[in-house]
N, C-alpha and C positions, 0 to 999 in steps of 0.2 A: 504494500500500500504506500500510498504516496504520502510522508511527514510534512506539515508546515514549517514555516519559520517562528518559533510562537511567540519570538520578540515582537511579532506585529497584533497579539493578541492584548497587549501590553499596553496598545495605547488606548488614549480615552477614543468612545463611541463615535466622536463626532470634529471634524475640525471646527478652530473658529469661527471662520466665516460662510460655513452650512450653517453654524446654530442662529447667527446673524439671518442667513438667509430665511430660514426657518420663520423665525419671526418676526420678520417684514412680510413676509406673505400671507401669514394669518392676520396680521393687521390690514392689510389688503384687503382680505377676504371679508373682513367684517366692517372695514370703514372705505368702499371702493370709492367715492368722491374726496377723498383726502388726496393732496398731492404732497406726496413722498419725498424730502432731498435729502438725496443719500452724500452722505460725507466718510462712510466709512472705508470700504474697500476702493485700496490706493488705485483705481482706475483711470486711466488717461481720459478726459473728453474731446479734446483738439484734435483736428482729423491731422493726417503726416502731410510732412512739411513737403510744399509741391514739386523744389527738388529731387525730393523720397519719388516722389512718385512718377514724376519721368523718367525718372533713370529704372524705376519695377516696369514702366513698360515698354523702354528699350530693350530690357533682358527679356522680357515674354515674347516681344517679336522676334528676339534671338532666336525662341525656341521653338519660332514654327518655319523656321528653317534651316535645315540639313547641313549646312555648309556652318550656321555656326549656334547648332543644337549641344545644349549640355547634358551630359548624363551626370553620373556619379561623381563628385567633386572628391577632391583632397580630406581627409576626416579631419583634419587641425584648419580649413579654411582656405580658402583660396587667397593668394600672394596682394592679391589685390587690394585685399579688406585689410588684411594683415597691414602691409606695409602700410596701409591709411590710417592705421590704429596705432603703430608704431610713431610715425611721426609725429601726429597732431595732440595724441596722447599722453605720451613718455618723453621724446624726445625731446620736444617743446617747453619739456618740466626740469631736463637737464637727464632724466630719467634713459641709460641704453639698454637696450632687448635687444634679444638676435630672434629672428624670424620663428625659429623656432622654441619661443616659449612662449608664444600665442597661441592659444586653443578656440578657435569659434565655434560658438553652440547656440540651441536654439532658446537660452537666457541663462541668469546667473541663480535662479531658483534651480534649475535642474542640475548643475554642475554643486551649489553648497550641497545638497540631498546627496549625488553623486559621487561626490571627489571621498568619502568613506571605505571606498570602495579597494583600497589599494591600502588602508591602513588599518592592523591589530582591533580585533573585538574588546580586548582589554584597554586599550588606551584612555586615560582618565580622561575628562573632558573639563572645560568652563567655559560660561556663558556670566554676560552681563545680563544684568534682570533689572528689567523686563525685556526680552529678548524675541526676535521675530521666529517664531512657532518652527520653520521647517527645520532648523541648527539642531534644534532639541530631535522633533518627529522622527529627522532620517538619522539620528544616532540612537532612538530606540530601537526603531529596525535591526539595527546592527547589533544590536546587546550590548552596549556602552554603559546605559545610565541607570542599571540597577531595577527598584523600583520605586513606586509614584506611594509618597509617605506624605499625607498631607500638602498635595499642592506643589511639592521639590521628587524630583528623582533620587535618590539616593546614593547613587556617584557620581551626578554631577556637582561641581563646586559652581552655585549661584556668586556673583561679584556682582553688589547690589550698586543702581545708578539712581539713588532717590534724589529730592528737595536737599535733604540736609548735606549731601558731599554735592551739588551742583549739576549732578548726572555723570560729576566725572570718574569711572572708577578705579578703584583701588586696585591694587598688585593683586593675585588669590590668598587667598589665606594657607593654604598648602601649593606643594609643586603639582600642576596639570601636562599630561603632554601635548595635550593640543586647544587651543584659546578659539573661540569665535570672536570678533568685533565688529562691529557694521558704523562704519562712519563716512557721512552725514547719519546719526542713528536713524532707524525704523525699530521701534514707533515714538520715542523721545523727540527726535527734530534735532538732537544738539549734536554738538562738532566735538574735536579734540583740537588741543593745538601742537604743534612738533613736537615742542617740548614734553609734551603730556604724549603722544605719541611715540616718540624715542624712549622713554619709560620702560613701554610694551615691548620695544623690538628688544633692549638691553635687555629684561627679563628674560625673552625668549631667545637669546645668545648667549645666555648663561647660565641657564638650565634646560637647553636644547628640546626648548619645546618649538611649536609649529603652531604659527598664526591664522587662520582662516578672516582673510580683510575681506568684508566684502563694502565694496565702496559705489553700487549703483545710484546712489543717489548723487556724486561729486558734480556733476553740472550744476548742481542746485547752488551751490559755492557760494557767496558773495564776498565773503570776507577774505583779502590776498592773505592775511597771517594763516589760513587754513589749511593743511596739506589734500591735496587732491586723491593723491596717493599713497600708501604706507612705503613706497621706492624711493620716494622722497628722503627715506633715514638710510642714514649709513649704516649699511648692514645687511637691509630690510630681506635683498633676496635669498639672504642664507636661512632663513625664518618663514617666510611668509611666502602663503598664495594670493591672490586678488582677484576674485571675483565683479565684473564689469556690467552691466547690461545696456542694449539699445530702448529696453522699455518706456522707463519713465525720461529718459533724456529728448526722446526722438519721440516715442510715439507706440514703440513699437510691441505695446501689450499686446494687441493679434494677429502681430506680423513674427514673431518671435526670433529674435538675435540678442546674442552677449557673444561674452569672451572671456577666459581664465588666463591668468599671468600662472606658471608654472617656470621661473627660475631655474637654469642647469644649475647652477650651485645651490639646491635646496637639496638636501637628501635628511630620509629618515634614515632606521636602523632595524638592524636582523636583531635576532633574542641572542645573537653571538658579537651582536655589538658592530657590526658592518656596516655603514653607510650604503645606502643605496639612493641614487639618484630619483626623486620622485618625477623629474621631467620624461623619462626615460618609462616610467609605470605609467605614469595619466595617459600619453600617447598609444603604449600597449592598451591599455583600458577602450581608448576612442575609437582605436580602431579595429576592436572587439565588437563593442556596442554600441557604436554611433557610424551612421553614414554620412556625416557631416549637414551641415544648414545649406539650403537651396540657393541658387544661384541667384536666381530673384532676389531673394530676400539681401544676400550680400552683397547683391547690386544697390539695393537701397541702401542699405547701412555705408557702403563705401559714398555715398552723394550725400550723407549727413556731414562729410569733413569738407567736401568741396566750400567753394566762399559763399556760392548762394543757399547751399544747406546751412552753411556754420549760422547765417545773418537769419535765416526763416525759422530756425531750431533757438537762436535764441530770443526770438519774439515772444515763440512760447513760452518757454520756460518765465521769463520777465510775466509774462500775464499769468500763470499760475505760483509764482510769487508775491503777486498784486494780489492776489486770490489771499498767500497766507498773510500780505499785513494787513490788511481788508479785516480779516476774521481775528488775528494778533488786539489788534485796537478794539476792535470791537468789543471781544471778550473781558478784557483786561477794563474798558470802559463800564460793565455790568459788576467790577468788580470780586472777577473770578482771575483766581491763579494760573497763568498761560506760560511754558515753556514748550519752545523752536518755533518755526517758520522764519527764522532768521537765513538760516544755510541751507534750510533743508522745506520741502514742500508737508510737513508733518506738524499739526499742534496738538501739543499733550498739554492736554487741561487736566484739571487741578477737580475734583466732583464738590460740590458745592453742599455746605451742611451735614458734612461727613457720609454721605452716601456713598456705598458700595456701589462699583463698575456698573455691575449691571443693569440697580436699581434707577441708576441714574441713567443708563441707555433708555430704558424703559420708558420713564417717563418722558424723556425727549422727543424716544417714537408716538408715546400716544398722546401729549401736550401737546406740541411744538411738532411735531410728524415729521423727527429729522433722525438720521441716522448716522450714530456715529458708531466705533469701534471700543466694543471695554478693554479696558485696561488692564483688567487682571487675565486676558485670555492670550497676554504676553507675557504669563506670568507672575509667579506671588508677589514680586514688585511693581506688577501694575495694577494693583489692586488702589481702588479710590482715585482714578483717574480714566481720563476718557479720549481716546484721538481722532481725531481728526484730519480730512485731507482737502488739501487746496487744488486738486485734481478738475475740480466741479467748473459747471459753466457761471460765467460773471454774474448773470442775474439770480441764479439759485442761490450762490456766495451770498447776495448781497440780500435776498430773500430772507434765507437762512437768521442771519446775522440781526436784521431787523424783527423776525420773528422772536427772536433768544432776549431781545434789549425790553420786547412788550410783554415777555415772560418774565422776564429776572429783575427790571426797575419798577 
């Protein structure tokens, strides 16, 4: 008979954002004349940028004809994207890559789930908390984190990002061999600075752990003292992979493109103490089980670098930034507690009168009939807080916001 994996019995029932779904659609059902604005799930609304899109359908006309039809591409991406991502990216930043430690893929969600795959069931883990759900999920899979004791897994080490340390966090409390960070964070909104950044990499060069950066939200950037990238530290590629995506920079939630930084100078180790190159395993891995990202689609992603993508890519973005201090002012005007939207397209409110996440999701949907994300469903340290996203279209934002000022003043 055929056995499961029964790590995956392991997890809760339900992801977050089905139980979210869930009920939003029974409020549906029961108030169908209510208009709904959804602020929760981090969803683009701005259609791709029209250089995106000339350039998807000179590739499609490619493809209906023979003389210059694509089949099966390169499983690390074709030279084209690469090189577009090498320069405009890294190099730009002072940052060198050689060709070969760019991996494109169809986003940076499937590669943090994915990239496990090449490393020890036993390897201790941490995460900052409150932390974006898939870090945790695809390392249960795996048999990493024990089990779920009140809200924490039991081998993971939580590194808590609250009010009272400023979201910034602290070193672990014990040694981990491998750290998650996500900055510009999801679901916080808040940044690191070098300094507080070089911390992490020093940590992880001197107790030869291994960093998982993922950094798809860096477009969001405003502030120059911010690093873009964790390559930015001296060191950084002896330590650390980097996790990229086209999603929320471009557009490209249902078009699906990212990219992984995988460093030839990263290597883990054998239970005999061996270094092994992980650039050398992730490429066996892709080209195992990935037939790489469509040509189409790397067609678009390489005309986000071009000058008329770079200028029409940052339109948007600036307007879904208008979006967070729109909602910034606003909130903090009613007199509620509001951290990020500064760097990052994300505001983590603060729940008002000490209400629990969800309680307070609750009444939003059914007062105010807006939909945010709780806070505690990124964990025991989002708990009493609620997020928010600047994803939305301007008059919803601006709906929204006026709705929340006739509720709370």
């Amino acid at each position: 008979m055929a056995l499961i994996n029964e790590h995956f019995l392991k997890l809760q029932n339900n992801y977050l954002f089905s139980d979210i779904a869930k009920k939003v659609n029974s409020f549906k059902v029961t108030h169908p004349k209510k208009k709904i604005i959804r602020m929760g799930i981090g969803d683009v609304t701005q259609p791709l940028a029209p250089a995106v899109i000339e350039a998807m359908h000179k590739a499609v006309d490619e493809m209906a004809s023979k003389d210059t039809f694509h089949g099966y591409g390169p499983e690390q991406g074709y030279p084209f994207l690469i090189d577009a991502i090498i320069k405009n990216d890294y190099a730009s930043r002072g940052i060198f890559l050689e060709p070969g430690e760019v991996f494109v893929s169809d986003g940076a969600k499937s590669d943090c789930g994915n990239i496990g795959d090449m490393l020890r069931h036993d390897n201790s883990i941490g995460v900052t908390d409150p932390v974006y759900p898939v870090y945790i999920d695809s390392n249960v899979m795996s048999g990493r984190t024990g089990t779920l004791e009140d809200g924490k897994w039991s081998d993971v080490v939580y590194i808590p990002c609250t009010e009272a340390n400023d979201f910034v966090p602290d070193l672990p409390s014990r040694r981990v061999d491998i750290i998650y960070l996500c900055y510009p964070n999801n679901p916080t909104g808040t940044t690191l600075t070098k300094e507080e950044l070089k911390k992490w990499v020093n940590y992880a060069l001197a107790n030869d752990c291994l960093i998982m950066y993922d950094s798809a939200y860096e477009a969001y950037i405003q502030d120059p003292n911010i690093p873009h990238s964790i390559y930015e530290i001296k060191g950084a590629k002896k330590v650390a992979i980097e996790f990229r995506s086209f999603s929320k920079t471009a557009g490209f939630t249902g078009v699906r493109c990212g990219y992984t930084i995988v460093p030839k100078e990263l290597n883990a180790f054998t239970l005999a103490g061996e270094r092994v190159p992980l650039n050398r395993m992730w490429n066996r891995r892709q080209c195992t089980k990935f037939n790489g990202t469509s040509y189409i689609t790397q067609r678009g992603a390489e005309a986000v670098y071009s000058p008329e993508g770079k200028t029409q890519i940052r339109k948007t973005i600036d307007y879904y930034m208008t979006n967070a201090r729109i909602m910034r002012e606003s909130l903090r005007s009613c007199g509620l507690r509001v951290y990020g939207g500064e760097n990052a397209p994300y505001i983590w409110l603060k729940t008002p009168d000490g209400l629990s996440s969800w309680k307070f999701f609750d009444k939003l949907l059914y007062e105010v009939n807006i939909v945010g994300t709780p806070g505690v469903g990124f964990g025991p340290g989002g708990e009493g807080f609620l997020r928010l996203t600047a994803f939305g279209d301007r008059n919803d934002t601006l709906e929204a916001m006026s709705r929340l000022k006739k509720w709370l003043l």
